[in-house]
BAGURO-12722 format. One record per residue (C-alpha): chain; residue in one letter; x, y, z. Coordinates in Angstrom, 3 decimals. Layout:
<atoms>
+-------+------+----------+----------+----------+
: kette : rest :        u :        v :        w :
+-------+------+----------+----------+----------+
:     A :    A :        X :        Y :        Z :
...
+-------+------+----------+----------+----------+
</atoms>
This chain:
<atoms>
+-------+------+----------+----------+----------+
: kette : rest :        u :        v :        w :
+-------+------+----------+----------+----------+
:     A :    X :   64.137 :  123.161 : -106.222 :
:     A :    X :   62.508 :  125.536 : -103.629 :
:     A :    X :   58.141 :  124.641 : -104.622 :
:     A :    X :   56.872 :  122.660 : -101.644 :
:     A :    X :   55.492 :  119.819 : -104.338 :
:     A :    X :   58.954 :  119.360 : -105.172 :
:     A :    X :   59.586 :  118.585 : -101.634 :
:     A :    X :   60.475 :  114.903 : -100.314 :
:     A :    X :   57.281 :  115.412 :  -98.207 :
:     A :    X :   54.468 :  113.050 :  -98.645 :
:     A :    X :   56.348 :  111.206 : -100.873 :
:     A :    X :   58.179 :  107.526 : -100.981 :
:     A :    X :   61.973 :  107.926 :  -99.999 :
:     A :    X :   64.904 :  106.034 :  -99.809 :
:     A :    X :   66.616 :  106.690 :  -96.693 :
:     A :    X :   70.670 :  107.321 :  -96.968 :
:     A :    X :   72.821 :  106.311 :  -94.065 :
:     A :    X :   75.716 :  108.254 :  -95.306 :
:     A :    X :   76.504 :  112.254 :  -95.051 :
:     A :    X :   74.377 :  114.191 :  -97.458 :
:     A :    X :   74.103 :  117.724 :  -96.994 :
:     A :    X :   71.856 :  117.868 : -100.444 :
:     A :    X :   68.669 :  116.338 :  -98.782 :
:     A :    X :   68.042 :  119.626 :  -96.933 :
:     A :    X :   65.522 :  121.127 :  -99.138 :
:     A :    X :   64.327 :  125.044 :  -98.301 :
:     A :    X :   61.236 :  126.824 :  -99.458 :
:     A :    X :   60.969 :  129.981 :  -99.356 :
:     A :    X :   59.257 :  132.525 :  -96.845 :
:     A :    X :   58.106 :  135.648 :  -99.181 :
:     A :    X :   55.601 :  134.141 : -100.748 :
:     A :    X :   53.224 :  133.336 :  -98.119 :
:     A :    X :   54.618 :  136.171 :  -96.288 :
:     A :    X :   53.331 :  138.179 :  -99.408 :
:     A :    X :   49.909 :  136.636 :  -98.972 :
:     A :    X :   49.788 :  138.144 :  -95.674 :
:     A :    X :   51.093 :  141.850 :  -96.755 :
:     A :    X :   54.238 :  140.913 :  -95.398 :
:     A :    X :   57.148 :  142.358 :  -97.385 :
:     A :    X :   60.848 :  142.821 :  -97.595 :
:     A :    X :   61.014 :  144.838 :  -94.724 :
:     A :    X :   59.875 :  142.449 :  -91.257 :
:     A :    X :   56.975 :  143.391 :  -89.268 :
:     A :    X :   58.140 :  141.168 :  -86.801 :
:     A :    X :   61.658 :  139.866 :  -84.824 :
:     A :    X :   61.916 :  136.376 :  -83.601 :
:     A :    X :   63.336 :  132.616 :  -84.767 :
:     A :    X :   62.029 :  129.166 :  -85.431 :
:     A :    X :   63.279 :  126.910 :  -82.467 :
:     A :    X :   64.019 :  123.167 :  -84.003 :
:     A :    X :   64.335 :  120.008 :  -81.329 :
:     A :    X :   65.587 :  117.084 :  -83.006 :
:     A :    X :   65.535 :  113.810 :  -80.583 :
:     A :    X :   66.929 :  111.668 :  -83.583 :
:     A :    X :   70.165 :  112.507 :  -84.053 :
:     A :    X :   73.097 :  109.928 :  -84.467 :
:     A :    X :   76.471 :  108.928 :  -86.195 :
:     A :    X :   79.477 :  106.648 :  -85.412 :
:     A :    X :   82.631 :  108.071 :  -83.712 :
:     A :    X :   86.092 :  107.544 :  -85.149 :
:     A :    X :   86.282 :  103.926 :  -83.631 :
:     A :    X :   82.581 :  103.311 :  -85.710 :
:     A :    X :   80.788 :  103.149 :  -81.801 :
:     A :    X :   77.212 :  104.937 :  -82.570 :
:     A :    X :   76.908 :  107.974 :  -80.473 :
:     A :    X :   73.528 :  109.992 :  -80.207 :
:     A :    X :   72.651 :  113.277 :  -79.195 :
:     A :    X :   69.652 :  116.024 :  -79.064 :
:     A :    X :   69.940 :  118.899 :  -81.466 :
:     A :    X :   68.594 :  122.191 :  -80.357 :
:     A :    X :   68.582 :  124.736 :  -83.820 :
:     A :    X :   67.800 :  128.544 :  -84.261 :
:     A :    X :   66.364 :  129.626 :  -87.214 :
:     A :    X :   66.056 :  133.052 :  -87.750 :
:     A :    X :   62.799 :  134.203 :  -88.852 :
:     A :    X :   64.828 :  136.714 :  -91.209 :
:     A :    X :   65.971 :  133.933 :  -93.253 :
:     A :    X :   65.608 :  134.103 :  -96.954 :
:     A :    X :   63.722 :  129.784 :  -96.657 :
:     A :    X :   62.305 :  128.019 :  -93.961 :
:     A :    X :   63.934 :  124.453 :  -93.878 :
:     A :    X :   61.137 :  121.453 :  -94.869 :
:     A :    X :   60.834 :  118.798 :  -92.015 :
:     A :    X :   60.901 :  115.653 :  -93.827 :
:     A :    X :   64.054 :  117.209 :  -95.725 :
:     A :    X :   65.601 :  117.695 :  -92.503 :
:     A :    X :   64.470 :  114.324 :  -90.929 :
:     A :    X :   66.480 :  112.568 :  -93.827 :
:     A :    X :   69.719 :  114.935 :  -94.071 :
:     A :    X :   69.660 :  113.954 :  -90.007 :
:     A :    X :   69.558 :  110.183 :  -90.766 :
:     A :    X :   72.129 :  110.290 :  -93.557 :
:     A :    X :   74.627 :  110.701 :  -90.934 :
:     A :    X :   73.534 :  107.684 :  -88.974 :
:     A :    X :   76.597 :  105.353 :  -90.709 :
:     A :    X :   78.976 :  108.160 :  -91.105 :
:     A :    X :   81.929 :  108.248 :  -89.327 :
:     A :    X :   83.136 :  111.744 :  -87.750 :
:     A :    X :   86.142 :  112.776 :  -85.451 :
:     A :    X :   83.938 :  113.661 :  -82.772 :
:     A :    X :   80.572 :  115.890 :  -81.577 :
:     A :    X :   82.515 :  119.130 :  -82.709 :
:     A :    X :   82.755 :  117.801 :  -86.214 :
:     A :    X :   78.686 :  116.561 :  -86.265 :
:     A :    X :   78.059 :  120.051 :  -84.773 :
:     A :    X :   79.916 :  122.259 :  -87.652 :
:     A :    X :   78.241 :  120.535 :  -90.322 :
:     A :    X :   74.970 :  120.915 :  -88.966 :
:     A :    X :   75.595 :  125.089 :  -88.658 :
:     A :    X :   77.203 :  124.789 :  -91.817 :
:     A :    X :   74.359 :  123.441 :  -93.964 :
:     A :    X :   71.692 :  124.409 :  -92.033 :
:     A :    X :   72.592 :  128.043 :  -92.695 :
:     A :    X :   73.623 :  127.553 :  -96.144 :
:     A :    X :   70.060 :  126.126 :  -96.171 :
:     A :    X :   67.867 :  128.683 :  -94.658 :
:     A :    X :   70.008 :  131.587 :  -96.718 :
:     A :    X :   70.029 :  130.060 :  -99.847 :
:     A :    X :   69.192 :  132.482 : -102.803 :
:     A :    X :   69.873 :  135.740 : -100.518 :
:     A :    X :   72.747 :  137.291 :  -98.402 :
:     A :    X :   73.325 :  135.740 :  -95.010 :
:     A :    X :   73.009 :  137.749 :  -92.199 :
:     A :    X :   73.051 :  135.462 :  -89.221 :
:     A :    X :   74.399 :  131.893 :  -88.777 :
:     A :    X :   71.621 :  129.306 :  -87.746 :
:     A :    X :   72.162 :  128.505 :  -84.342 :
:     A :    X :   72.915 :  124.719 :  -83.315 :
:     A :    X :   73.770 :  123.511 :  -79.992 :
:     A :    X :   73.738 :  119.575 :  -79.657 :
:     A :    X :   72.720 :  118.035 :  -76.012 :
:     A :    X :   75.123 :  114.882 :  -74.768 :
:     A :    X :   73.490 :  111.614 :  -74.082 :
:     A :    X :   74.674 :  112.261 :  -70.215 :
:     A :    X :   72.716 :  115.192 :  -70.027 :
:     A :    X :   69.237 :  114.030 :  -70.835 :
:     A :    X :   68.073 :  114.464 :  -68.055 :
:     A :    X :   68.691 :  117.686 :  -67.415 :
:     A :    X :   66.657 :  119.047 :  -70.535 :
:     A :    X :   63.145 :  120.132 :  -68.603 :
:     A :    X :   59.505 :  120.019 :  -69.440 :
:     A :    X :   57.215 :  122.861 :  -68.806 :
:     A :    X :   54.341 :  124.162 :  -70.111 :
:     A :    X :   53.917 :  127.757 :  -71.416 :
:     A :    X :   53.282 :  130.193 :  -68.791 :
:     A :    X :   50.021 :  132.333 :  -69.037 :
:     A :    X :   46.569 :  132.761 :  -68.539 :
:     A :    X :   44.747 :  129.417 :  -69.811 :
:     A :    X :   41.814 :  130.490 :  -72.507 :
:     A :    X :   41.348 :  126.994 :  -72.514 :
:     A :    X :   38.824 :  127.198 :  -69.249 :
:     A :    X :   36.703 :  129.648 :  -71.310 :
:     A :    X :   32.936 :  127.634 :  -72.037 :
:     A :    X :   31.840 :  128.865 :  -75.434 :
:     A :    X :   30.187 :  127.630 :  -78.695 :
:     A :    X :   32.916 :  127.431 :  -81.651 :
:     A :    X :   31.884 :  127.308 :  -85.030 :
:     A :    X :   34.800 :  128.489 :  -87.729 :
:     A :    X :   37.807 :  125.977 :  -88.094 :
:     A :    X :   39.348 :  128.120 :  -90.879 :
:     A :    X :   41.116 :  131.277 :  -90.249 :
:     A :    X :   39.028 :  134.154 :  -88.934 :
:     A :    X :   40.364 :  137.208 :  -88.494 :
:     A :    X :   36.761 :  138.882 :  -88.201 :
:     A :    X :   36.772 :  137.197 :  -84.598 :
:     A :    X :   39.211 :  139.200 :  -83.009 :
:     A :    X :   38.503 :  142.552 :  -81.489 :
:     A :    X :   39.918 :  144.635 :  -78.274 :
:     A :    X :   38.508 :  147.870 :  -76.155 :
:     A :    X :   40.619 :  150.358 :  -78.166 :
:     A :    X :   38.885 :  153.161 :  -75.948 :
:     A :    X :   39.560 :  151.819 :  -72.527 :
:     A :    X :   43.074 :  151.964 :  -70.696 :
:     A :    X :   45.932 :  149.321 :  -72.304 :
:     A :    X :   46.816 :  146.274 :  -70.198 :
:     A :    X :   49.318 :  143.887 :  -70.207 :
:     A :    X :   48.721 :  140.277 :  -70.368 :
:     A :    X :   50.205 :  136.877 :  -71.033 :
:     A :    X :   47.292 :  134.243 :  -72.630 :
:     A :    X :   47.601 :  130.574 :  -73.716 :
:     A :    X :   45.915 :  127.666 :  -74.949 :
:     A :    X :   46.324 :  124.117 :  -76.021 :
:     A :    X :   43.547 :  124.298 :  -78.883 :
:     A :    X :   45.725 :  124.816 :  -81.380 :
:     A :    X :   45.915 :  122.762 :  -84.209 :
:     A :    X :   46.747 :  122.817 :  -88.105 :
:     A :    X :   47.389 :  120.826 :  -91.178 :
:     A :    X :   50.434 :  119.822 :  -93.316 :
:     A :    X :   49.996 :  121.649 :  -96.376 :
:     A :    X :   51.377 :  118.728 :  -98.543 :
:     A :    X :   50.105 :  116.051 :  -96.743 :
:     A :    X :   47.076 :  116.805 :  -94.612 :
:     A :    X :   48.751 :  115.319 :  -91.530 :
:     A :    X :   47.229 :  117.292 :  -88.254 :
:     A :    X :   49.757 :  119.240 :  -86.766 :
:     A :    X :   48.884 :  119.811 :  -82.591 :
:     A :    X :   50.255 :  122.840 :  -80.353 :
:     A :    X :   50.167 :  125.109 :  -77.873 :
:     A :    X :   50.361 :  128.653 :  -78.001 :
:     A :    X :   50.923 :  131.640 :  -76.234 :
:     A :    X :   50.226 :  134.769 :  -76.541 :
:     A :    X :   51.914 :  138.013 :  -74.870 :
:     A :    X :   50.902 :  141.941 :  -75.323 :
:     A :    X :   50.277 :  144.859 :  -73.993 :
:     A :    X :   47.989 :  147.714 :  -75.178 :
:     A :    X :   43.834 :  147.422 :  -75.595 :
:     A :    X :   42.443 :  144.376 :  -73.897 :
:     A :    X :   41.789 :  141.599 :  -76.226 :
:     A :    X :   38.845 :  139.828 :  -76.069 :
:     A :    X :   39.388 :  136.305 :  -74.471 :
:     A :    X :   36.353 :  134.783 :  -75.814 :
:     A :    X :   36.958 :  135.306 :  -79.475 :
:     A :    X :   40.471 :  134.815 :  -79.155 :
:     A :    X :   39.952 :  131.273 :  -78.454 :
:     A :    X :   37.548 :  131.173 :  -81.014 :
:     A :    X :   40.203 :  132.586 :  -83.367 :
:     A :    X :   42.686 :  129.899 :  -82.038 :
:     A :    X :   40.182 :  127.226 :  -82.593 :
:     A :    X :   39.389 :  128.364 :  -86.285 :
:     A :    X :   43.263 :  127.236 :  -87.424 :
:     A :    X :   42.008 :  123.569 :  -86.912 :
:     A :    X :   41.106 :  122.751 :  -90.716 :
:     A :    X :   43.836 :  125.491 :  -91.879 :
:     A :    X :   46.747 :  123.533 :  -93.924 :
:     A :    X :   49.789 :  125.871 :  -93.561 :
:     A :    X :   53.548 :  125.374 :  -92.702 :
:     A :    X :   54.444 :  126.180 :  -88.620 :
:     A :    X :   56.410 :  128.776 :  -89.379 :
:     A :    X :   53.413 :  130.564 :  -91.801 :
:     A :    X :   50.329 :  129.985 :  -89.118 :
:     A :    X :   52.361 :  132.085 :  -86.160 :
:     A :    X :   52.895 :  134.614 :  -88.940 :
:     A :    X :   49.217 :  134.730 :  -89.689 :
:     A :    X :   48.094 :  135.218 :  -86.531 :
:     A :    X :   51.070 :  137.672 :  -85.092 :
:     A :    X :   49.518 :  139.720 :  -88.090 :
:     A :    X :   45.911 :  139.118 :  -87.424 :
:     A :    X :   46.269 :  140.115 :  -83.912 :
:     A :    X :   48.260 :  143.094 :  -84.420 :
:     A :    X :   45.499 :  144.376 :  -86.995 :
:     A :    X :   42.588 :  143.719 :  -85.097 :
:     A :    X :   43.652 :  144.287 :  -81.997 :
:     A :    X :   46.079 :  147.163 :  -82.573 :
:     A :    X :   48.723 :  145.913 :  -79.296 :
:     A :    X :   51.315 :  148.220 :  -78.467 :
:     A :    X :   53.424 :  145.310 :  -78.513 :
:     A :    X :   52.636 :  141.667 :  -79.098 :
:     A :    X :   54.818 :  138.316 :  -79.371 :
:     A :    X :   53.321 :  135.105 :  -80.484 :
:     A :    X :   55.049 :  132.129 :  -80.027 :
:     A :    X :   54.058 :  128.214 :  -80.689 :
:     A :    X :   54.869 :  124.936 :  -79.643 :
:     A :    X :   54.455 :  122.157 :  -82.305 :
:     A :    X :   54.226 :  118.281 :  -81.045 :
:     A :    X :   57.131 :  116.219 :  -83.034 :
:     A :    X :   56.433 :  114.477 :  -85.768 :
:     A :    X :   59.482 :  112.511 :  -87.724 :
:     A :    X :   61.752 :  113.234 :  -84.772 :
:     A :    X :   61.176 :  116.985 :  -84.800 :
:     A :    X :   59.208 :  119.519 :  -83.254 :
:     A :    X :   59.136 :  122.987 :  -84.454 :
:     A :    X :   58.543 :  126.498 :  -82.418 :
:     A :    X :   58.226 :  129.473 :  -84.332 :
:     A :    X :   58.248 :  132.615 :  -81.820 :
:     A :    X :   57.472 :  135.899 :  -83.823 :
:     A :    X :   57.359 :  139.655 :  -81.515 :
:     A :    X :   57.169 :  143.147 :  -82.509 :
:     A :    X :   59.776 :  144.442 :  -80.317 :
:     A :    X :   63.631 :  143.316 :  -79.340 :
:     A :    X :   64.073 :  140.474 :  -76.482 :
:     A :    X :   65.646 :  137.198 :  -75.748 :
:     A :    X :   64.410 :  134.442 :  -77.555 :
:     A :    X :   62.071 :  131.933 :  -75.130 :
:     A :    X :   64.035 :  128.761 :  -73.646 :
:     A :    X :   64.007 :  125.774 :  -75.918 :
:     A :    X :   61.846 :  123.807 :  -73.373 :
:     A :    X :   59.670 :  121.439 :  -74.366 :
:     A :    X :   56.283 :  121.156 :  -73.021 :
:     A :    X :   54.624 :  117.613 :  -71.656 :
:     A :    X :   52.617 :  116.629 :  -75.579 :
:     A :    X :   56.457 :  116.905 :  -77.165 :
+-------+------+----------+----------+----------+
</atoms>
């Protein structure tokens, strides 16, 4: 099954407590990528960046151990992964005995990739890197760095996607600039939920328009669309209208089921951001 109303989302579930690498349930990217003019050939580099907080099993001895789980999806993967899908593979290894955190950490790659690649070629492992209970503390918080369009005063009235907002002084000299804002929200496609984040915004070339970027931001707020597809729609929006030399768009999701997802889309090659949450995740 790969149709989002197949998915386990929105829907009554019984929870397994045993090792079930079936419950991961992808769905694929082209489609909506399609919608957008997006084709087989990217646009766009970049990764999905996964936190899971709920993450446990029992060690050999059946003594519950728990962990964070940081995962890399690449954005050239053939399916994103579905949440709730993921929330319940994560639990199924709650009463499941394994030799130790190297064991729990192979499986994860293992079916997370087989996953996110299923129905093409694999080209690159998902990444996985699990977080010990004695290091909690060192995992930070921090906001996204940039220019706040959130102290902007202005009238908003679209709260569905609009493009027709955007626009940048394609006949004055190209700046560089790094913009943010904590407007951002969106809606499960399945089940309506609100999704909240954060996003920032980084390009250089004509200067955007503040003003009705914000707007634009603002106008995601009734939108229903997957993380992974509403950073795709705007990295293409912006890079339309706007015309950037280069542009990267990345998002910070609040958890919901355990998980927080942070899609990070650019137009050019360079390191992937930190896996830092921010103070609403």
């Amino acid at each position: 099954m790969t149709c989002s109303e197949n998915s386990p989302l929105g829907k009554p579930t019984l929870y397994a407590d045993q090792y079930d690498a079936s419950l991961l349930f992808p769905i694929p990217r082209a489609p909506q990528r399609a919608e957008l003019g997006v084709g087989s050939t990217l646009p766009f580099l970049g990764a999905d960046l996964w936190t899971a907080f709920e993450l446990s099993w029992l060690n050999a001895r059946g003594k519950p151990q728990v962990a964070l789980a940081h995962i890399t999806v690449p954005c050239e993967s053939v399916n994103i992964i579905e949440s709730k899908s993921l929330k319940l593979y994560l639990g199924s290894f709650n009463n499941t005995r394994f030799r130790d955190a190297a064991e729990v950490l192979a499986h994860l790659r293992t079916d997370l990739t087989e996953a996110a690649w299923r129905g093409g070629v694999m080209q690159s492992s998902v990444g996985v890197k699990l977080v010990a209970a004695e290091l909690f503390d060192r995992e930070p918080i921090e906001e996204l760095d940039g220019l706040s369009l959130d102290r902007l005063e202005l009238d908003c009235e679209h709260y569905t996607p609009a493009p027709e907002l955007l626009s940048s002084a394609t006949d004055e000299a190209p700046v560089s600039e790094v913009l943010t804002s904590n407007l951002l929200r969106s809606n499960c496609p399945v089940t309506g939920q609100p999704d909240w984040g954060s996003v920032q915004i980084s390009y250089f070339g004509p200067q955007i328009d503040q003003a009705e970027l914000l707007r634009y931001i603002v106008s995601y707020r009734n939108h229903q669309g997957f993380h992974e597809q509403c950073v795709e729609r705007m990295f293409m929006d912006i890079q339309a209208r706007c015309q950037p030399h280069k542009l990267s768009v990345y998002a910070r999701y609040t958890r919901r089921g355990g998980l927080d997802i942070n899609p990070f889309r650019t137009s050019y090659p360079q390191a992937l951001p930190l896996n830092h949450r921010n103070a609403r995740q």
